[in-house]
N, C-alpha and C positions, 0 to 999 in steps of 0.2 A: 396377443398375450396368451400363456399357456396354462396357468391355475387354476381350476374350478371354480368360478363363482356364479351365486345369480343375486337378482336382486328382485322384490318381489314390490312394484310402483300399488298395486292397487290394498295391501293390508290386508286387515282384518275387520272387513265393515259390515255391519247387520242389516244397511240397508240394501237392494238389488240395485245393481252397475246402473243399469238402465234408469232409474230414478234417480239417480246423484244427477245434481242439476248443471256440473260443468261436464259430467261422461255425458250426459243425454244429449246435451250439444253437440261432444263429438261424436255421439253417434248419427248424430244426425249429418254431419258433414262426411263421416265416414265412407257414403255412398259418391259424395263428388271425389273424395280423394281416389276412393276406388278405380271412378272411371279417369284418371287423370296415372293409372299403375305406370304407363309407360314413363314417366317420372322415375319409377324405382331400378334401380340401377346394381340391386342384391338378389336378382331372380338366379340361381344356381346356372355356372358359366362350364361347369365340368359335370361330367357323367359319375357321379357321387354312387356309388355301390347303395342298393337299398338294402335295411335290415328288417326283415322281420320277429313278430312278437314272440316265435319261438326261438329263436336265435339271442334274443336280446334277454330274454329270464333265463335262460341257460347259464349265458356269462355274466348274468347280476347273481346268479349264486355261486358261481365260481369264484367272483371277488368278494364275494362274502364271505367265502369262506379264507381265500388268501387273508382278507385284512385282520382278521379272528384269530390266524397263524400268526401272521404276524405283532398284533399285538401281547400276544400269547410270549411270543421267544423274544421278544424285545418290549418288555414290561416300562423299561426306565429310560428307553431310547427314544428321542424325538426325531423327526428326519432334520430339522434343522442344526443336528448335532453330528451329522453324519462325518465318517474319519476324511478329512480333505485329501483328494487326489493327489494336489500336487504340491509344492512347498510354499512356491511364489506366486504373484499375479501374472507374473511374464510366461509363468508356463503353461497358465490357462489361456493367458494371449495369442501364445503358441499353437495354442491347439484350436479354440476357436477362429483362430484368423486363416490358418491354415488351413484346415477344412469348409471353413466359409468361401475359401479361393476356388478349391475345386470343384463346389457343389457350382459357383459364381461362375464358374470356366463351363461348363456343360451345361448353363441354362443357358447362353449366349442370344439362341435363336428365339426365344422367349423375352427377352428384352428390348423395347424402343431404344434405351441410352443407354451404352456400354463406356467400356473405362479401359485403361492400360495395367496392368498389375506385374511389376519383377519378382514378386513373389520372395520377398524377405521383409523381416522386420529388425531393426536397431535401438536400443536403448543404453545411455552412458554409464548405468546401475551392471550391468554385467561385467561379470569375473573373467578377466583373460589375461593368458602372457603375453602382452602389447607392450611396446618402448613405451617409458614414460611421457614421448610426445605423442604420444595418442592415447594415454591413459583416460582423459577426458573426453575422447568420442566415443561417440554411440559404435555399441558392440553386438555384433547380430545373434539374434536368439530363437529367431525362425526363418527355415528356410521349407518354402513348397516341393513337396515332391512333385517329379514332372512339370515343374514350372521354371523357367528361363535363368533367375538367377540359379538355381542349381544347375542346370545345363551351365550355367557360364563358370563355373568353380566358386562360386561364394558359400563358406560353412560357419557355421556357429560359430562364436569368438572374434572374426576378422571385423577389422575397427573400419568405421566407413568414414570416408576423407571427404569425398568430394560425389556428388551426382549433377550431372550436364556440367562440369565447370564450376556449380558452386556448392563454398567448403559448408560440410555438416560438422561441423566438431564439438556442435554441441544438441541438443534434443531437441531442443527446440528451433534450429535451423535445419535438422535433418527431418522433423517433423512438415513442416514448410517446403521445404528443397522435394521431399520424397513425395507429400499430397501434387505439387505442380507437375513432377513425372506421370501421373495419372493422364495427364491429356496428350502424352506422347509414346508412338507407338515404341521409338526407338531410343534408347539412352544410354549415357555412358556412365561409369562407377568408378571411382579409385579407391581403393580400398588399401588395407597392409593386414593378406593373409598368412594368420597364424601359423597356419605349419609350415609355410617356406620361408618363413619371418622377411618378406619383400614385399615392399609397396607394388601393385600391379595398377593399369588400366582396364576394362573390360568395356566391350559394349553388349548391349543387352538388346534381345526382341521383346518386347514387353507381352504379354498373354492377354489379348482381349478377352473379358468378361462383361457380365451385367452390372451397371453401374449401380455399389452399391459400397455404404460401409460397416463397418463392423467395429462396435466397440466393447471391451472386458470391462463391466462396473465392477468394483470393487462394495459394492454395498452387500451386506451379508443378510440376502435373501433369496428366497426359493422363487428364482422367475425368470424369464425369458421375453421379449419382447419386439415387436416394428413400427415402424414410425413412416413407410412407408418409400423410404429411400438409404436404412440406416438400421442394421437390428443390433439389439442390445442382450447379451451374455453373461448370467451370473453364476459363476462357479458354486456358489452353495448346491444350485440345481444340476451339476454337471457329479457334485460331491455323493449326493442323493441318487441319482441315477446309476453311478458307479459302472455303470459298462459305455464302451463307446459307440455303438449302436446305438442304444438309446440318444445320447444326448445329440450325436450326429443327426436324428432323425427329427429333434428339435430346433435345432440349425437351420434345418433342411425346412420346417414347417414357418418358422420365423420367414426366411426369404422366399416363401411360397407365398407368404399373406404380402409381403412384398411386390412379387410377379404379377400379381393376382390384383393390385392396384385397389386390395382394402383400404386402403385409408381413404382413399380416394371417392370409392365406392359408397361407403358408407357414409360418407361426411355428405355428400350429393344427394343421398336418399332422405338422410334425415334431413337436411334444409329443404328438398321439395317436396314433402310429405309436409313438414311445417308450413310450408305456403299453402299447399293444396287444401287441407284441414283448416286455415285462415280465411283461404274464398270460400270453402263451406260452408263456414260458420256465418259468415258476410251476408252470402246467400240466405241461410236459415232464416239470418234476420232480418233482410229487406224485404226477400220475398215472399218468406211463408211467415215472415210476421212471428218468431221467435223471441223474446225477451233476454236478450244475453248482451250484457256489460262487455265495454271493449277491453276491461279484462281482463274477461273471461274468452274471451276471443283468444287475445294475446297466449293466457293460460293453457287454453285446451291446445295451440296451435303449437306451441313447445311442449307439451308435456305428448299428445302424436308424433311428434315427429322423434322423441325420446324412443319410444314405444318401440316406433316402428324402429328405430336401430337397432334396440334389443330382439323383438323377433326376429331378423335378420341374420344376428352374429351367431348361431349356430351355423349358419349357412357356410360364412364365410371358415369359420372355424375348421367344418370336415372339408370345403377345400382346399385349405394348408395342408391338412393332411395330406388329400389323395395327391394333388400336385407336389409335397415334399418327399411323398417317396417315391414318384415318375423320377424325382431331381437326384434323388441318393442312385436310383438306378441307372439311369444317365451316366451319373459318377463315376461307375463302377463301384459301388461301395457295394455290398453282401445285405439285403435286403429279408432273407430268412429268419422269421422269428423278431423282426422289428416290431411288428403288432404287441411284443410283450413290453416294451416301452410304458403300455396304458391299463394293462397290471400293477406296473410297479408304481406307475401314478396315483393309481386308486388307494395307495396306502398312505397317502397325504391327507386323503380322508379320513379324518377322523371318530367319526358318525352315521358315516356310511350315506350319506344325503346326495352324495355327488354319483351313486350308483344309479340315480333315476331320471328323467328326463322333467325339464320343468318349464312350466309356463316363465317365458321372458328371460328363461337362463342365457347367459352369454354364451356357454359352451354345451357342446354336446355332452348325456354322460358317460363316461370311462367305458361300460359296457358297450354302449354303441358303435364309439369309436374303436375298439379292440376288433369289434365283427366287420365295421367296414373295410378295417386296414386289412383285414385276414383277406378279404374278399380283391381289396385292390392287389395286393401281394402277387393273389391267382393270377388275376388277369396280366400284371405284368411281366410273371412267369412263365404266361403261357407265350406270350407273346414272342421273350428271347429266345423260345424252342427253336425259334425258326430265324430270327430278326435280330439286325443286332441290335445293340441297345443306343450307339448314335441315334438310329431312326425312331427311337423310341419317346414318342409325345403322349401327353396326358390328352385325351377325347373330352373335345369340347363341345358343348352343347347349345344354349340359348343366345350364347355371345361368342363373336367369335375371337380368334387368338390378337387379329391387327384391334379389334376394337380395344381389348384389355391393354392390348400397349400405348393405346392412344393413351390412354387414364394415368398410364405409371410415371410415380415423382421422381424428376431426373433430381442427382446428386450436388453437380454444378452446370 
């Protein structure tokens, strides 16, 4: 998820942590969970650029002062009100699916489970000079560049008949018909392309990618999301963002927490952290003779293993980053000047809260992340001097790359 937030489990309490009688439990198990870390499965897997304290009050006053400007010259303006990009959802669909392909086509070797992509998209809602017996099939409205159906001649407008033999003529069978081509590297298309107004045949090589999918919500909010085998797209935040760099570099950070087999990761940390904090507390009170209700067992042993995901998800958060802009560079995509993405982030703040870093925060703050990206930038700069950017992988650290694919959610 890409929004600043945090959430702060311990309050505002007057007495000390350590005296509260279900924390002093956990703290007391704290030490078995400790020695039980290799359980934890969030230890940083990439070489995360470090920042330092001068570096990081430099750009918390730099965004201070942006969001000051910016409040300043946009007094009545809310970001959730920003001028929409595009007219339709299909054009955001357009754009994120498409760009989704080619970042999805360059992580390839980063991927356990890959997938087949022709690289178009059809819907029955678009406008074309089609006979009226195919006014009811789905009509394409994205086509990938450097992706196979464009190499095969398929453009915007042309009505899709048929894929492998069976007919799409409606959304919902071309929906169905076009997911099943996903498992095949090679496929055929009948279409009736608009500008020679002739039904053709094609066959297609389909583009292996990283198995993943990509959907446009139509809900009207500022946010971006993964689930782990599936990121999810909301044009309010693409609206906001207003340049395509940015939101490209969000795309790119969504399918990084993807790659990167978050969901997975974290879902495995906090259940064995919960266990490990359960024999603790067991422990405490079989053997050092502790008085703790089972619970309070139960309690302390969810509410650790809570914890520990929240301290975690900063981790996971800067490596979407650093791995989403390895993935835009990969791409070929223009990479200079991306770091300003979390600038223009910072202006969602409305308080200015999200410039600092904080105990249990889910995300990194804006400032940190602006200095790490500036730093990852370099290094992948420096790299292409010499190197092309095929060869170009993200430096992995405490985990290595076959282990992270062991963990990643295939699709089907």
């Amino acid at each position: 998820m890409y929004i600043h937030s945090s959430i702060n489990f311990l309050g505002n309490h007057t007495m000390p942590i350590y005296k509260m009688p279900i924390l002093r439990h956990i703290c007391i198990a704290i030490g078995f969970a400790t020695v039980l870390s290799a359980c934890t499965d969030l230890t940083p897997a990439v070489q995360n650029p470090d920042v330092n304290d001068a570096e990081l009050q430099a750009e918390i006053q730099t965004q201070q002062r942006l969001q000051e400007q910016y409040r300043q010259n946009n007094p009545d303006v809310s970001p959730e009100n920003s001028t929409p990009i595009y007219a339709s959802l299909l054009q955001y669909d357009d754009f994120f699916v498409s760009t989704s392909e080619r970042l999805l086509k360059s992580a390839t070797q980063l991927c356990q489970h890959t997938m087949y992509r022709m690289g178009f998209l059809a819907d029955s809602s678009v406008s074309s000079a089609v006979p009226v017996t195919y006014a009811q099939a789905p009509k394409v409205y994205s086509v990938t560049d450097t992706f196979p159906a464009q190499t095969a001649g398929l453009q915007k407008g042309d009505a899709i008949i048929k894929i492998n033999d069976a007919y799409t003529l409606s959304d919902d069978a071309f929906a169905r018909v076009y997911k099943a081509s996903y498992r095949t590297p090679t496929n055929t298309v009948t279409y009736y392309d608009v500008s020679e107004r002739a039904e053709k045949t094609v066959t297609i090589q389909a583009q292996e990618t990283c198995q993943m999918e990509i959907v446009t919500s139509g809900d009207d909010v500022l946010n971006a999301m993964a689930d782990g085998n599936t990121i999810y797209m909301y044009p309010k935040l693409y609206d906001f963002l207003e340049k395509r760099q940015y939101i490209t570099a969000v795309i790119a950070h969504e399918i990084a927490h993807n790659i990167m087999s978050h969901n997975t990761r974290s879902s495995d940390t906090q259940r064995n952290v919960t266990l490990a904090t359960g024999l603790g507390l067991l422990i405490a009170k079989n053997v050092f003779d502790q008085d703790i209700s089972t619970e309070q067992i139960i309690q302390g042993s969810v509410a650790s293993g809570a914890i520990a995901r929240l301290y975690y998800s900063p981790t996971l958060e800067s490596e979407a980053d650093y791995v989403g802009i390895y993935l835009m560079a990969r791409a070929g995509y223009d990479i200079e000047g991306v770091e300003e993405t979390w600038r223009r982030m910072s202006l969602l703040d409305p308080d200015g809260s999200g410039l600092q870093e904080r105990f249990l925060g889910t995300h990194p703050s804006t400032p940190k992340r602006f200095v790490a990206l500036t730093k990852t930038i370099a290094e992948i700069e420096q790299y292409l001097k010499t190197q092309d950017n095929k060869d170009l992988m993200p430096v992995f650290t405490n985990q290595s790359l076959d282990t992270i694919k062991s963990k990643q959610k295939p699709l089907f």
